[in-house]
PDB file with one MODEL, atoms N, CA, C and O in Angstrom:
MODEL        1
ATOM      1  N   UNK A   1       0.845  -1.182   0.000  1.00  0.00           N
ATOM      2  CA  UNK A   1       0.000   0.000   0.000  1.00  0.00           C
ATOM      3  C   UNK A   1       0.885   1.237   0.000  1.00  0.00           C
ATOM      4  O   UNK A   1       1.798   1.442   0.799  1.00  0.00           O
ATOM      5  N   UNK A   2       0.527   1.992  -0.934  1.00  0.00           N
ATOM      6  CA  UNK A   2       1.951   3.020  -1.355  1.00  0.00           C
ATOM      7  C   UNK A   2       0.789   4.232  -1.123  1.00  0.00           C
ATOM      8  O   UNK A   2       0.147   4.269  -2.173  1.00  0.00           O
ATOM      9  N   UNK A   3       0.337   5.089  -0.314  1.00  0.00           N
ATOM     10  CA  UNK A   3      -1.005   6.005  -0.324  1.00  0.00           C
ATOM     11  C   UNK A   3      -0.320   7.383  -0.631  1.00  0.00           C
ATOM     12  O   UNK A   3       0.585   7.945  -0.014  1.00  0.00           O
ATOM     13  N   UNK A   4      -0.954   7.743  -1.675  1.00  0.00           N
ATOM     14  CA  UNK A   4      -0.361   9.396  -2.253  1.00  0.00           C
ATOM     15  C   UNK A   4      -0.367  10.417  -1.397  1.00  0.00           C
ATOM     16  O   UNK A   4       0.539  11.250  -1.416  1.00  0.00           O
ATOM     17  N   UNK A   5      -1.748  10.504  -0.236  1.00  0.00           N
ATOM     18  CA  UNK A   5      -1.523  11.608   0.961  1.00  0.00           C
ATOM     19  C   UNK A   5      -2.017  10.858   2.025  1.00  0.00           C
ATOM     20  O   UNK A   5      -2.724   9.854   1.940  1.00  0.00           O
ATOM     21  N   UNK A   6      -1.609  11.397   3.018  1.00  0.00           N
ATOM     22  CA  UNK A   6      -2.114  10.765   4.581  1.00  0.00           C
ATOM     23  C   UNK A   6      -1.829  11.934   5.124  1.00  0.00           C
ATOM     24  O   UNK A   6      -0.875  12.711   5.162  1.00  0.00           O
ATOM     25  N   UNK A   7      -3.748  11.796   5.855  1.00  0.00           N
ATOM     26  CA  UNK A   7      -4.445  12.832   6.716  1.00  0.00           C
ATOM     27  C   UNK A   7      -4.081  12.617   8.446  1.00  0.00           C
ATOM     28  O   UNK A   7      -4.689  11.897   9.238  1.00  0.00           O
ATOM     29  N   UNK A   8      -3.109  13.335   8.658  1.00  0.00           N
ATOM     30  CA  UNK A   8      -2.715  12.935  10.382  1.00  0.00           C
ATOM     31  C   UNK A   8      -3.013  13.572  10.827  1.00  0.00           C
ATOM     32  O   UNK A   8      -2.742  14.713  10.454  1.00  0.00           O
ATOM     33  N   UNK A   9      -3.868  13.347  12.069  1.00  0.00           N
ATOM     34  CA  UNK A   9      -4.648  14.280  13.407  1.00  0.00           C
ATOM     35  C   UNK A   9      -3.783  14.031  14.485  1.00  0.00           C
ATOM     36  O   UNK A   9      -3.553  12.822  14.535  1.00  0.00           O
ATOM     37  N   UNK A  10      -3.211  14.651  15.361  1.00  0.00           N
ATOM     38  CA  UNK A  10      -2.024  14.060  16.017  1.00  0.00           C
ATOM     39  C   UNK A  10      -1.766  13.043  15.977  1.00  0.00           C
ATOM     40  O   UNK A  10      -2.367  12.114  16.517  1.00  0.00           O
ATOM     41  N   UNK A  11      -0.887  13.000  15.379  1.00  0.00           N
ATOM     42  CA  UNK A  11      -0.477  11.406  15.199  1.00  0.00           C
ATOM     43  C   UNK A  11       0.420  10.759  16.681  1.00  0.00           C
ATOM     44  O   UNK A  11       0.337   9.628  17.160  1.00  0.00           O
ATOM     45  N   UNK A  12       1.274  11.949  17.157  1.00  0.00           N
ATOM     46  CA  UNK A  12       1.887  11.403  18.305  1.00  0.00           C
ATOM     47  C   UNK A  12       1.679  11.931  19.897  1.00  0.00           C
ATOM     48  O   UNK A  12       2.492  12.065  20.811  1.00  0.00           O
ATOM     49  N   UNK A  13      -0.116  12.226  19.801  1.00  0.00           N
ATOM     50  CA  UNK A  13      -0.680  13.223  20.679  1.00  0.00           C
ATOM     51  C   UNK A  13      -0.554  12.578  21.789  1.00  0.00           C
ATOM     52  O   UNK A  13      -0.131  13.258  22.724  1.00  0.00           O
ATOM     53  N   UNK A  14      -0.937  10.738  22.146  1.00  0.00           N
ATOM     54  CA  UNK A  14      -0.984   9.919  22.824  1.00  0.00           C
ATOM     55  C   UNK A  14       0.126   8.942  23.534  1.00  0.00           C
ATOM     56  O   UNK A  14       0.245   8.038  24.361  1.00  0.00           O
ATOM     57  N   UNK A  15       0.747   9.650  22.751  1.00  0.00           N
ATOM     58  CA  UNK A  15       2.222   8.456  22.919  1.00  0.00           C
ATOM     59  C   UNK A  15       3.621   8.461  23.206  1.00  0.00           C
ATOM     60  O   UNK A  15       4.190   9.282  22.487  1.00  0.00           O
ATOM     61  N   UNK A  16       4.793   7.549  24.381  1.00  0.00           N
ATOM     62  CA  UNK A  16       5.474   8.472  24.906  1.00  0.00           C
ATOM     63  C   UNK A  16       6.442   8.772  24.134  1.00  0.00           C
ATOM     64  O   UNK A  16       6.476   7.855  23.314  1.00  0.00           O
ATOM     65  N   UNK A  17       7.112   9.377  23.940  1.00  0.00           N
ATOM     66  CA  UNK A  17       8.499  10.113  23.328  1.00  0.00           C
ATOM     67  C   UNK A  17       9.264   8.780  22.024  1.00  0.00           C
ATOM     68  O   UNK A  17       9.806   8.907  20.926  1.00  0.00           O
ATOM     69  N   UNK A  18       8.949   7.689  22.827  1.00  0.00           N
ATOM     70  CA  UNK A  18       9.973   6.657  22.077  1.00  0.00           C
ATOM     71  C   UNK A  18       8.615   6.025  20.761  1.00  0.00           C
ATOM     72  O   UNK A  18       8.894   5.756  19.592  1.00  0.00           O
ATOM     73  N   UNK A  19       7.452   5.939  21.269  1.00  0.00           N
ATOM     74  CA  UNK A  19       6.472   5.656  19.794  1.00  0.00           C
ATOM     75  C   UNK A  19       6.277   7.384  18.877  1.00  0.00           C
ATOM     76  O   UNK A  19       6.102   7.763  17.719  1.00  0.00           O
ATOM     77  N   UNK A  20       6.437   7.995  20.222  1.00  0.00           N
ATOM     78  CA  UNK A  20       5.926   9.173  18.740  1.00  0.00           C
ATOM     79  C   UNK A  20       7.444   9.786  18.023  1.00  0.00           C
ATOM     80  O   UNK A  20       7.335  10.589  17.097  1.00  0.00           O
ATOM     81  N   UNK A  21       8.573   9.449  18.407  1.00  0.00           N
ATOM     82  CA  UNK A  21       9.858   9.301  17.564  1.00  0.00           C
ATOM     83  C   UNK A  21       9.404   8.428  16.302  1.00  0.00           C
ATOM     84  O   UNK A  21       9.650   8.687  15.124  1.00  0.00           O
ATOM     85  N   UNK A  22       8.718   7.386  16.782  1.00  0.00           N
ATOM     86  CA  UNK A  22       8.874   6.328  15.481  1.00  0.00           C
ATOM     87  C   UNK A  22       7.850   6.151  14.426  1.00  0.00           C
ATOM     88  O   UNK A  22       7.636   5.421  13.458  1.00  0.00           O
ATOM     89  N   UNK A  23       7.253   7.265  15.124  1.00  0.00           N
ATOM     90  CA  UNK A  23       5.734   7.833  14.419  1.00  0.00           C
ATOM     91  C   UNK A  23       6.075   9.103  13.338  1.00  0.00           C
ATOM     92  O   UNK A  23       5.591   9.286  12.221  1.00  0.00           O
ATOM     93  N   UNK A  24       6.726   9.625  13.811  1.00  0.00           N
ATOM     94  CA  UNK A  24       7.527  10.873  13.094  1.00  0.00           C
ATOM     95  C   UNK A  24       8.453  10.238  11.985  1.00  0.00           C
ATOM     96  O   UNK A  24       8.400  10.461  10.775  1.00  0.00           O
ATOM     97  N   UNK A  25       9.250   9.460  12.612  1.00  0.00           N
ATOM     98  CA  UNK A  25      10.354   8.712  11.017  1.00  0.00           C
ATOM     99  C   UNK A  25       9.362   7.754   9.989  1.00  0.00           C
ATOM    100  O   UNK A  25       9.789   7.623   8.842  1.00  0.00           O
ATOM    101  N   UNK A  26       8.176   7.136  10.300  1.00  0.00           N
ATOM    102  CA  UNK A  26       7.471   6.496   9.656  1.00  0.00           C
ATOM    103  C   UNK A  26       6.573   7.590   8.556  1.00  0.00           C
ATOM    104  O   UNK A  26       6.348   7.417   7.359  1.00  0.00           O
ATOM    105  N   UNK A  27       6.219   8.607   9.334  1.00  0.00           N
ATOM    106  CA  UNK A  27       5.781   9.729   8.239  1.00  0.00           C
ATOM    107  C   UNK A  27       6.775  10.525   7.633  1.00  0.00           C
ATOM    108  O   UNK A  27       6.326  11.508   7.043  1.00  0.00           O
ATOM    109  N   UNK A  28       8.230  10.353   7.607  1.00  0.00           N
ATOM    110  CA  UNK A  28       9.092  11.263   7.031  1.00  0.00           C
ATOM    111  C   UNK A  28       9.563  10.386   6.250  1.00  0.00           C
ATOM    112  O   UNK A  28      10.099  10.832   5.235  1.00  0.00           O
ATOM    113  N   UNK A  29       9.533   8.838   6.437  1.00  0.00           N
ATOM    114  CA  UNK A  29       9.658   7.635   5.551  1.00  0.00           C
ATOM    115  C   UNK A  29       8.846   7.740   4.379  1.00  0.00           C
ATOM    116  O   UNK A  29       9.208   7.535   3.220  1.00  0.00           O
ATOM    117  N   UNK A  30       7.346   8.188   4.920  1.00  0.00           N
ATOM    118  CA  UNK A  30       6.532   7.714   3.234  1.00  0.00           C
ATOM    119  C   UNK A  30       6.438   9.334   2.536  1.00  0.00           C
ATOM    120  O   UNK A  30       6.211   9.353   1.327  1.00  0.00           O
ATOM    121  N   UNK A  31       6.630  10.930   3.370  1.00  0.00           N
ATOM    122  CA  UNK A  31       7.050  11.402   2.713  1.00  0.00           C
ATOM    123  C   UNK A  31       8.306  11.551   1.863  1.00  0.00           C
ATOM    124  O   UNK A  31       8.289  12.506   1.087  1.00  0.00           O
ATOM    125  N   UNK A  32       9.387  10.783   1.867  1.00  0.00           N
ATOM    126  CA  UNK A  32      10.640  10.330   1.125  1.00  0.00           C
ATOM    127  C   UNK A  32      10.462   9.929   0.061  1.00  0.00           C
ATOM    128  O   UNK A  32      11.199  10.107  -0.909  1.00  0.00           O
ATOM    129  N   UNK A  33       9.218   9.188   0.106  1.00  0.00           N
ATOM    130  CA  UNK A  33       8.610   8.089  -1.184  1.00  0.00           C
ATOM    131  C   UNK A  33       7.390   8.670  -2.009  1.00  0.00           C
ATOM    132  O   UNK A  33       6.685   8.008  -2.770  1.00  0.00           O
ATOM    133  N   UNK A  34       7.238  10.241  -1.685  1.00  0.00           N
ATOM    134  CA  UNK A  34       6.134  10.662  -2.220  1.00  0.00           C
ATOM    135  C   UNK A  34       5.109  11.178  -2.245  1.00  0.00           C
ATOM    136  O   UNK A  34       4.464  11.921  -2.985  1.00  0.00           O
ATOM    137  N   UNK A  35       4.949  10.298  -0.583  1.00  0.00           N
ATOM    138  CA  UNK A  35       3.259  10.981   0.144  1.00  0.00           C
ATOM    139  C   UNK A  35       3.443  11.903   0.593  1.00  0.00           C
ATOM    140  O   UNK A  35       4.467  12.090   1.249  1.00  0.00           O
ATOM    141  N   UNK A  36       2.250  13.112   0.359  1.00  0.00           N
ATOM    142  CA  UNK A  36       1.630  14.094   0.657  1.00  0.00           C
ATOM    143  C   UNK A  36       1.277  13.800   2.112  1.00  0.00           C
ATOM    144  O   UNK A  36       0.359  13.010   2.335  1.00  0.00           O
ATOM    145  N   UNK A  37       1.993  14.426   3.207  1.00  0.00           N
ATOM    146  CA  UNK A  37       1.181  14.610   4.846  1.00  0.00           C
ATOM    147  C   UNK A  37       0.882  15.733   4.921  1.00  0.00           C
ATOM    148  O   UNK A  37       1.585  16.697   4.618  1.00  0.00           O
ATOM    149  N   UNK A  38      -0.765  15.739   5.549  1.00  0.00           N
ATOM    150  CA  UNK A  38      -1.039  16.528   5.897  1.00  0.00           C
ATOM    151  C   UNK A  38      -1.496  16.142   7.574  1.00  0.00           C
ATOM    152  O   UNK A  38      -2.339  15.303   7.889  1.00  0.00           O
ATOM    153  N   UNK A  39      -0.557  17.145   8.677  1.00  0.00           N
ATOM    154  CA  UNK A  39      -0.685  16.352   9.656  1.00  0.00           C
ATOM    155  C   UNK A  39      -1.298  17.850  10.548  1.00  0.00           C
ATOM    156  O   UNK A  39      -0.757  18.941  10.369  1.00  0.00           O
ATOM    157  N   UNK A  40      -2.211  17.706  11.280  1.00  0.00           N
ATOM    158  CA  UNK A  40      -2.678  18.168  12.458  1.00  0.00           C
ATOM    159  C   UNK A  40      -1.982  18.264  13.781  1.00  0.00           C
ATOM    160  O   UNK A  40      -1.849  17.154  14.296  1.00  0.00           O
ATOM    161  N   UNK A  41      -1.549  19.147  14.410  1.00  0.00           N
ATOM    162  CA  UNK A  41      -0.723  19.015  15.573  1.00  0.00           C
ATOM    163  C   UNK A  41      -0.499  20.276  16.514  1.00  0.00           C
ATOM    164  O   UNK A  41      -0.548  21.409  16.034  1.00  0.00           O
ATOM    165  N   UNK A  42      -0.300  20.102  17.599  1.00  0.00           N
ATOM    166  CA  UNK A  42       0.055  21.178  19.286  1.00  0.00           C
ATOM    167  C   UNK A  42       1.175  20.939  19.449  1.00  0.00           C
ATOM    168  O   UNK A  42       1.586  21.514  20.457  1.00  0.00           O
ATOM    169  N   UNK A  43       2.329  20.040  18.685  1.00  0.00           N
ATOM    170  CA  UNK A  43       3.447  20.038  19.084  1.00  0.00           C
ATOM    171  C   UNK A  43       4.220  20.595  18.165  1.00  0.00           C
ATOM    172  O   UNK A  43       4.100  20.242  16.992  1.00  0.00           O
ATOM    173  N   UNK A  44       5.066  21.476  18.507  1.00  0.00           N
ATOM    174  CA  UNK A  44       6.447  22.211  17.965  1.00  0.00           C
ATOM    175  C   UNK A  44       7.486  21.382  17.613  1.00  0.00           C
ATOM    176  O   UNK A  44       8.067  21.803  16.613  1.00  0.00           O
ATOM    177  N   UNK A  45       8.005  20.213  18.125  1.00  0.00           N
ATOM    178  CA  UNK A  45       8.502  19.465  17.996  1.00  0.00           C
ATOM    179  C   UNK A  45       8.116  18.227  16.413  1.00  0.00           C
ATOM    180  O   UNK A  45       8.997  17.790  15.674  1.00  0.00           O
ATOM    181  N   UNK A  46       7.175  18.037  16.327  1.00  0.00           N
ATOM    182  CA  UNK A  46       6.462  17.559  15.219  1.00  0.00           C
ATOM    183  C   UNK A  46       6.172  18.455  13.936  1.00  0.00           C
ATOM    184  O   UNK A  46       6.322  18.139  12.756  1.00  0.00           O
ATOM    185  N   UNK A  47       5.676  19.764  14.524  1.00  0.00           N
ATOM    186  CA  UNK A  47       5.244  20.369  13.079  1.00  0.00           C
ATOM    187  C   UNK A  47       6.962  20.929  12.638  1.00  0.00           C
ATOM    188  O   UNK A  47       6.964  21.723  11.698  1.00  0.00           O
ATOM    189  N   UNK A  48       8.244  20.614  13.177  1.00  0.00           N
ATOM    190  CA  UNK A  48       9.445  20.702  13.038  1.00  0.00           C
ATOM    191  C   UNK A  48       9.994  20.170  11.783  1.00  0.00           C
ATOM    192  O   UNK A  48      10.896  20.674  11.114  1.00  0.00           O
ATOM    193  N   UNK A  49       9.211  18.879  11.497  1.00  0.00           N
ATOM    194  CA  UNK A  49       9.829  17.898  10.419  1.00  0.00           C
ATOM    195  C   UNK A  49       8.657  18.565   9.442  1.00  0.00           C
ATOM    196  O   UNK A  49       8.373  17.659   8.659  1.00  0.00           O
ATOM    197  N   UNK A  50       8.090  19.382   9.221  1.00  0.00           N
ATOM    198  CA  UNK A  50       7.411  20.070   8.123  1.00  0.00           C
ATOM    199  C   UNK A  50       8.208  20.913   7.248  1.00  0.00           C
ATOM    200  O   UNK A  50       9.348  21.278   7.534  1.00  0.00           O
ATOM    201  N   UNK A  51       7.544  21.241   6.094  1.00  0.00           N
ATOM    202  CA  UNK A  51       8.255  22.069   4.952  1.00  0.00           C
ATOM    203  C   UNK A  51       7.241  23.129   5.509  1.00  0.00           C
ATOM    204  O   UNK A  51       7.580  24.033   6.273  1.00  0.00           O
ATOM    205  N   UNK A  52       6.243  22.973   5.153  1.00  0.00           N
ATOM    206  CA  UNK A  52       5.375  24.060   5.364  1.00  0.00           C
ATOM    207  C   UNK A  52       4.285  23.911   6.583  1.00  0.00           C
ATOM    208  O   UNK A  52       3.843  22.847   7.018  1.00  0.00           O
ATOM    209  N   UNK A  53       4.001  25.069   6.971  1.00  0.00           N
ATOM    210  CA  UNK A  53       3.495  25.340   8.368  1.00  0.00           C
ATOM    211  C   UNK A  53       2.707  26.262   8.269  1.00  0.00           C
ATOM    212  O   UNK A  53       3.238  27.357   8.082  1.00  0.00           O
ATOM    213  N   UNK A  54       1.067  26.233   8.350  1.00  0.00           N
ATOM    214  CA  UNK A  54       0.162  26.661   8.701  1.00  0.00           C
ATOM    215  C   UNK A  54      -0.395  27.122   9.935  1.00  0.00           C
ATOM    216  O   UNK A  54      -1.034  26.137  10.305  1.00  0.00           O
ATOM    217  N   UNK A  55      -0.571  28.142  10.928  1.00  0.00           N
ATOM    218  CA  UNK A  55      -0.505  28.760  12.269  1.00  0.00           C
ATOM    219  C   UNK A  55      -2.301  29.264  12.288  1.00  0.00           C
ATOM    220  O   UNK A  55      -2.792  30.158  11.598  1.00  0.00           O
ATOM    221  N   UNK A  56      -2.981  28.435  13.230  1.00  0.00           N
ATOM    222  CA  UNK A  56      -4.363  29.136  12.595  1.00  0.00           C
ATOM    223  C   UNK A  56      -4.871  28.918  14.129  1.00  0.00           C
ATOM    224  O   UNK A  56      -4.432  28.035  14.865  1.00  0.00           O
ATOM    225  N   UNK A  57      -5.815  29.817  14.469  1.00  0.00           N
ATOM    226  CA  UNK A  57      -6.378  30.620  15.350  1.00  0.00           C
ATOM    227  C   UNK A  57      -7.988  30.617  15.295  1.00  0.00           C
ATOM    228  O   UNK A  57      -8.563  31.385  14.523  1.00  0.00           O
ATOM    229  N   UNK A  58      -8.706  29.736  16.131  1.00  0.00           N
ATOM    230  CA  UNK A  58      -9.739  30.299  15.980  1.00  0.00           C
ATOM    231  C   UNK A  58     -10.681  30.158  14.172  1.00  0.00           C
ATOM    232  O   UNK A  58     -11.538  30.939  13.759  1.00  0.00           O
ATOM    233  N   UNK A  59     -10.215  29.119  13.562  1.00  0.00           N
ATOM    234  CA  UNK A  59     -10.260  29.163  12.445  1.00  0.00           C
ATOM    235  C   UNK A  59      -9.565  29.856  11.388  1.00  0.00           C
ATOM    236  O   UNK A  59      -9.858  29.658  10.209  1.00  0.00           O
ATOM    237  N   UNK A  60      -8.432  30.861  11.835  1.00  0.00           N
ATOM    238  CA  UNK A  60      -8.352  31.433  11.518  1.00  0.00           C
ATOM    239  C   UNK A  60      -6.695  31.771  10.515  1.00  0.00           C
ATOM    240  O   UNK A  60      -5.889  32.197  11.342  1.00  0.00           O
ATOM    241  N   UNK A  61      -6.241  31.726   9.550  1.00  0.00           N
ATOM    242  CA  UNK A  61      -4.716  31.624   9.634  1.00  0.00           C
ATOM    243  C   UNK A  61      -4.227  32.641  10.023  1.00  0.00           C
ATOM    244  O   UNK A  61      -4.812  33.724  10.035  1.00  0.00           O
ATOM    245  N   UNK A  62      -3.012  32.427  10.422  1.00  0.00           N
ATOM    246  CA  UNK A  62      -2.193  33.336  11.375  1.00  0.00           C
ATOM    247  C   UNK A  62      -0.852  34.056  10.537  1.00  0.00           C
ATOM    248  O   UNK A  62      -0.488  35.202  10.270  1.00  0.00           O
ATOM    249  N   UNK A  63      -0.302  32.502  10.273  1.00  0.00           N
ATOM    250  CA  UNK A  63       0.880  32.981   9.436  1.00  0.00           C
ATOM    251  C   UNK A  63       1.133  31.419   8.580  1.00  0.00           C
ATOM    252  O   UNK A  63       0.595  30.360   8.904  1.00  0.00           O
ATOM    253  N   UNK A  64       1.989  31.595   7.551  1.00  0.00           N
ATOM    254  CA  UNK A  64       2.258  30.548   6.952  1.00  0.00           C
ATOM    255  C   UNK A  64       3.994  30.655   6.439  1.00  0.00           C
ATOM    256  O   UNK A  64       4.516  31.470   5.678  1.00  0.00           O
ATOM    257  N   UNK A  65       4.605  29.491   7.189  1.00  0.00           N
ATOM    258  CA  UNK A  65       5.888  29.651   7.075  1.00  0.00           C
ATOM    259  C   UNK A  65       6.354  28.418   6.137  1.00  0.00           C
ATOM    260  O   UNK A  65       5.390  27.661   6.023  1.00  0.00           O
ATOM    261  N   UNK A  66       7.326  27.999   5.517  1.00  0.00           N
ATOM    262  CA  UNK A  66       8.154  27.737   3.949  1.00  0.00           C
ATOM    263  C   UNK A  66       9.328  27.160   4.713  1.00  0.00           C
ATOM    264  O   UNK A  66      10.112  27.906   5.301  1.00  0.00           O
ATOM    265  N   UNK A  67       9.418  26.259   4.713  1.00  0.00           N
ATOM    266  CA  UNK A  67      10.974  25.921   5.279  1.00  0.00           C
ATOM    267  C   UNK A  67      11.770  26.478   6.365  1.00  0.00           C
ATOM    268  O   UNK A  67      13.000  26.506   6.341  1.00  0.00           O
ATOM    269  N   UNK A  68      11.013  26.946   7.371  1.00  0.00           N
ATOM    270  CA  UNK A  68      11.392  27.236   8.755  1.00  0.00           C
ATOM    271  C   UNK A  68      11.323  29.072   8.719  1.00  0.00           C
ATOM    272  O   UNK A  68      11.724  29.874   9.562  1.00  0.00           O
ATOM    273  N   UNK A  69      10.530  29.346   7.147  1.00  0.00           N
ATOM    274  CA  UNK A  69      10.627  31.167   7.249  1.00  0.00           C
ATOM    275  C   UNK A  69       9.140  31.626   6.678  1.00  0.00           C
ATOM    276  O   UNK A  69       8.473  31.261   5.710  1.00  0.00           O
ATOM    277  N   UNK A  70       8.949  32.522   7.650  1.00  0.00           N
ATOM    278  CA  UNK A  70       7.787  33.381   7.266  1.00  0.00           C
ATOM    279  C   UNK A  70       7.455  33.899   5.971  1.00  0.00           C
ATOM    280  O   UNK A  70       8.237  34.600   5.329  1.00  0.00           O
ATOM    281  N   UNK A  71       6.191  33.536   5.529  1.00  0.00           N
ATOM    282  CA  UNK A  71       6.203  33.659   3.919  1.00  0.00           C
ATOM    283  C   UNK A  71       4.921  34.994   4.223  1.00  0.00           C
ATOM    284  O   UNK A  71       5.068  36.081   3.663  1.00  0.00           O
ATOM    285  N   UNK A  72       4.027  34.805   4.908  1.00  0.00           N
ATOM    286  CA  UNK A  72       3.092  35.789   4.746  1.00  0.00           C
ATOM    287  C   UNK A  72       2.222  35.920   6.010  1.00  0.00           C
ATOM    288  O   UNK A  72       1.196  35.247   6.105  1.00  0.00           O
ATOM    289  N   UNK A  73       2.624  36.816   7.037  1.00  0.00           N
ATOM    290  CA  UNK A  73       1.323  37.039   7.662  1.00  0.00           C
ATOM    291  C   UNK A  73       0.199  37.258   7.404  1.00  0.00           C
ATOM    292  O   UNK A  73       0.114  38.443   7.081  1.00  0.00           O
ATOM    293  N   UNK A  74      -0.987  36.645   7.351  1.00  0.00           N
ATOM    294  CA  UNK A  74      -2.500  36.842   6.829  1.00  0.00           C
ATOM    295  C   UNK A  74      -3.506  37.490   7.569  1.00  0.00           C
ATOM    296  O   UNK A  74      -4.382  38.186   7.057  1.00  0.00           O
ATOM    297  N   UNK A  75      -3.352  37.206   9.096  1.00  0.00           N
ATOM    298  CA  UNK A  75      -4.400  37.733  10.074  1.00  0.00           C
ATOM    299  C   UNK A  75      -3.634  38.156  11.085  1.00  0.00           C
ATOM    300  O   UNK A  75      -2.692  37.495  11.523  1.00  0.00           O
ATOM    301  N   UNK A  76      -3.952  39.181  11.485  1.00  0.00           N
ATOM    302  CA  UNK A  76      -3.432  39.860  12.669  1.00  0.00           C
ATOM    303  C   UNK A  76      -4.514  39.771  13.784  1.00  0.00           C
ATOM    304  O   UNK A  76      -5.681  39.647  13.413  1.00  0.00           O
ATOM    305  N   UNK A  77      -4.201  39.829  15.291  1.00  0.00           N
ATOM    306  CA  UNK A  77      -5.533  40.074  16.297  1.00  0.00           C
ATOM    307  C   UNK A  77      -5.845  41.305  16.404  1.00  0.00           C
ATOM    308  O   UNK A  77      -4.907  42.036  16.724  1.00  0.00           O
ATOM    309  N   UNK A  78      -6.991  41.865  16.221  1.00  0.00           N
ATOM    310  CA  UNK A  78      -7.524  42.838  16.536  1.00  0.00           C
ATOM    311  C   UNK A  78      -8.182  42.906  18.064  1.00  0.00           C
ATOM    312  O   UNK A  78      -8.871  42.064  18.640  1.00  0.00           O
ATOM    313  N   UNK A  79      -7.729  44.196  18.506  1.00  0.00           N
ATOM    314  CA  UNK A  79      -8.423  45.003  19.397  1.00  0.00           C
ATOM    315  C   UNK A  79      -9.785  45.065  19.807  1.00  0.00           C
ATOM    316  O   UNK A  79     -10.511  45.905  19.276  1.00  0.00           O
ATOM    317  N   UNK A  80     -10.232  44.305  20.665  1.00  0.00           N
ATOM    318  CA  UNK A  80     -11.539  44.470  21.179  1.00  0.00           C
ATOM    319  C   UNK A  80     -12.173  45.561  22.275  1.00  0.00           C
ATOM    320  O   UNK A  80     -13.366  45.512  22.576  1.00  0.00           O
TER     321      UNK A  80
ENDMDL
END
C-alpha cells in the first residue's frame, strides 16, 4: 500500500516520546517516497519535520511559514 496523501490528526498526541519518535520517522519515511502529509498538531517538535506550516487561530490563519521562514502574515488580532 503506497497512499499518495495521509491525513494525520495528532499522530503522536498519545504516545510516549519513544512511539511518537517512530511515528515521526514512519511519516518522514513515506514522505521520502512521495506521500503528501497533511498532519494536524500542538506540538512544535512535530510540526518541526514540516516544509510548510500553517498557524491558525480560531479558524483562523495566522501565518504561513516555507521551510522554517515566514512567507506571509494573513491575520493579525484585533483590538476588542
Amino acid at each position: 500500500n503506497a497512499p499518495k496523501i495521509i491525513l494525520a490528526d495528532e499522530p503522536t498526541g498519545n504516545l510516549d516520546s519513544k512511539n511518537g519518535n517512530e511515528v515521526m520517522e514512519l511519516l518522514t519515511d513515506l514522505h521520502a517516497n512521495g506521500a503528501t502529509i497533511l498532519m494536524v498538531t500542538h506540538s512544535d517538535y512535530d510540526a518541526s519535520f514540516s516544509q510548510k506550516i500553517i498557524l491558525m487561530k480560531d479558524g483562523m490563519i495566522l501565518l504561513e511559514k516555507v521551510n522554517n521562514r515566514i512567507v506571509d502574515i494573513l491575520v493579525t488580532e484585533s483590538k476588542n
